[in-house]
N, C-alpha and C positions, 0 to 999 in steps of 0.2 A: 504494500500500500504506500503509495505516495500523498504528499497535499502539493494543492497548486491554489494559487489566487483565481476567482471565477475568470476575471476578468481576461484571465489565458486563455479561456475556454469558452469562446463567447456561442460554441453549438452546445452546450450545456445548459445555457440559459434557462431557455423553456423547460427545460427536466426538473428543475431547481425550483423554477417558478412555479410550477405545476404541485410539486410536493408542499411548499408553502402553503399554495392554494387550499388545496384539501384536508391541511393539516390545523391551518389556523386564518380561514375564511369568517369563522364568526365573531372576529375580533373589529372586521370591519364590515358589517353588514351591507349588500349588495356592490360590492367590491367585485370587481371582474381579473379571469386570470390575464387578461391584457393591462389593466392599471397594475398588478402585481410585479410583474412583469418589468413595467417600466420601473418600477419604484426599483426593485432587484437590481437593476443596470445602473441606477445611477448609485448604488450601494458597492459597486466591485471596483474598489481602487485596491492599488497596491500598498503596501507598507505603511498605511494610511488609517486615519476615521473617518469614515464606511471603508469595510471590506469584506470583503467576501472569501473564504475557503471552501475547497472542497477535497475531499477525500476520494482517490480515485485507483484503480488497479484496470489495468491494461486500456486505459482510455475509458473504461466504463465508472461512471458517479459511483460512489457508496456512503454520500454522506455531504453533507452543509452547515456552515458556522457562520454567524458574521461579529464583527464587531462595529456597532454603530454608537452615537453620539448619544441618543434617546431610543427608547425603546416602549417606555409608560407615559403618556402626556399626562398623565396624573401626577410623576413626577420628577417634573425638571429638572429640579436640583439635582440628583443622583446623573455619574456622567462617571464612563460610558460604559455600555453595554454588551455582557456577550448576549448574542439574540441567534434565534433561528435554528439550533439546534434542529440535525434532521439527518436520521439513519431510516430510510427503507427497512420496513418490518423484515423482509429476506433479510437483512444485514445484521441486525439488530443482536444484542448480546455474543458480539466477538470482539468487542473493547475500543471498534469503530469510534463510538460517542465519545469515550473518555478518550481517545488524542486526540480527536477534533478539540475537545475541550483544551486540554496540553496545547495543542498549537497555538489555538489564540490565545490563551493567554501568553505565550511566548511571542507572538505578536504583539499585545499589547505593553508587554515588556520592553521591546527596541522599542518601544516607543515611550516608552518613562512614564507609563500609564502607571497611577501610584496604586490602584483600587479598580475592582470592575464590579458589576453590578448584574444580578440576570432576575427574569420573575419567571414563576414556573405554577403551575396547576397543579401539577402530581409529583414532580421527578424530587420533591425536595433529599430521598436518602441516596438519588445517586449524585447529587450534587454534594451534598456531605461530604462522601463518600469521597471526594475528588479533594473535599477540604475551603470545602466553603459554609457560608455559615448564614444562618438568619438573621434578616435585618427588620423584616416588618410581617405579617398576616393582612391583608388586605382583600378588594375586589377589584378585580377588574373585567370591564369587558363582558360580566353578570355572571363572571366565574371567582368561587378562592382562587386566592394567590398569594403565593410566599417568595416575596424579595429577598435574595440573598447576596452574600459581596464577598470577595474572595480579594485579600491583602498579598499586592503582590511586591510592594518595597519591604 
């Protein structure tokens, strides 16, 4: 398995976008996978906030991360964000997720990113698990959700 920045990979796009779609469409109700999409593209820079990874073995996806600026318009102040986590069910529990996770935060590291920040519905014991930690219990989007922030100076 390798990572690459989306933005290498710009016939992956739609695959990315698509998984997004399906995976977390009710966060913005009647949202289409074409505004998705766009949004996606303007999120894949390099070495950068917004970016995009992917996890990939022989050209085929296995996997998506991003690090963006915001992630909760609920809350601004917290900055930035690992987002988007996203293993294909086929892929899933072969440790895919946790170096996706490893990456970006090593991503946000070159970049002197002191703190990062993710909210999650359910994953809270595999973020733990990674060593991150709760920071609030909230709603959002008319789901729970548990903010959590992972110190990376």
């Amino acid at each position: 398995m390798e990572f690459a920045y989306l933005a290498d990979h710009p016939a992956l796009l739609p695959v990315v976008a698509l998984w997004h779609h399906d995976e977390w469409a009710y966060i913005r109700p009647g949202d289409t996978l074409e505004r998705r999409q766009k949004r996606l593209a303007v999120e894949c820079g390099r070495q950068e906030i917004p970016t995009t990874v992917v996890a990939l073995k022989n050209g085929a996806a296995l996997g998506s991360i991003s690090l963006l600026a915001d992630d909760m318009d609920s809350h601004p102040h917290l900055t930035p964000w690992l987002a988007s986590l996203y293993v294909p069910k086929e892929h899933r529990r072969q440790g895919i997720g946790a170096a996706l996770v490893r990456r970006i935060i090593e991503e946000a590291k070159s970049l002197r990113v002191p703190r990062l920040y993710l909210y999650t519905p359910s994953e809270e014991r595999f973020y733990r698990g990674l060593g991150w930690r709760t920071v609030e219990e909230t709603t959002y989007a008319g789901k729970a959700a548990t903010i959590m922030a992972y110190d990376i100076a």
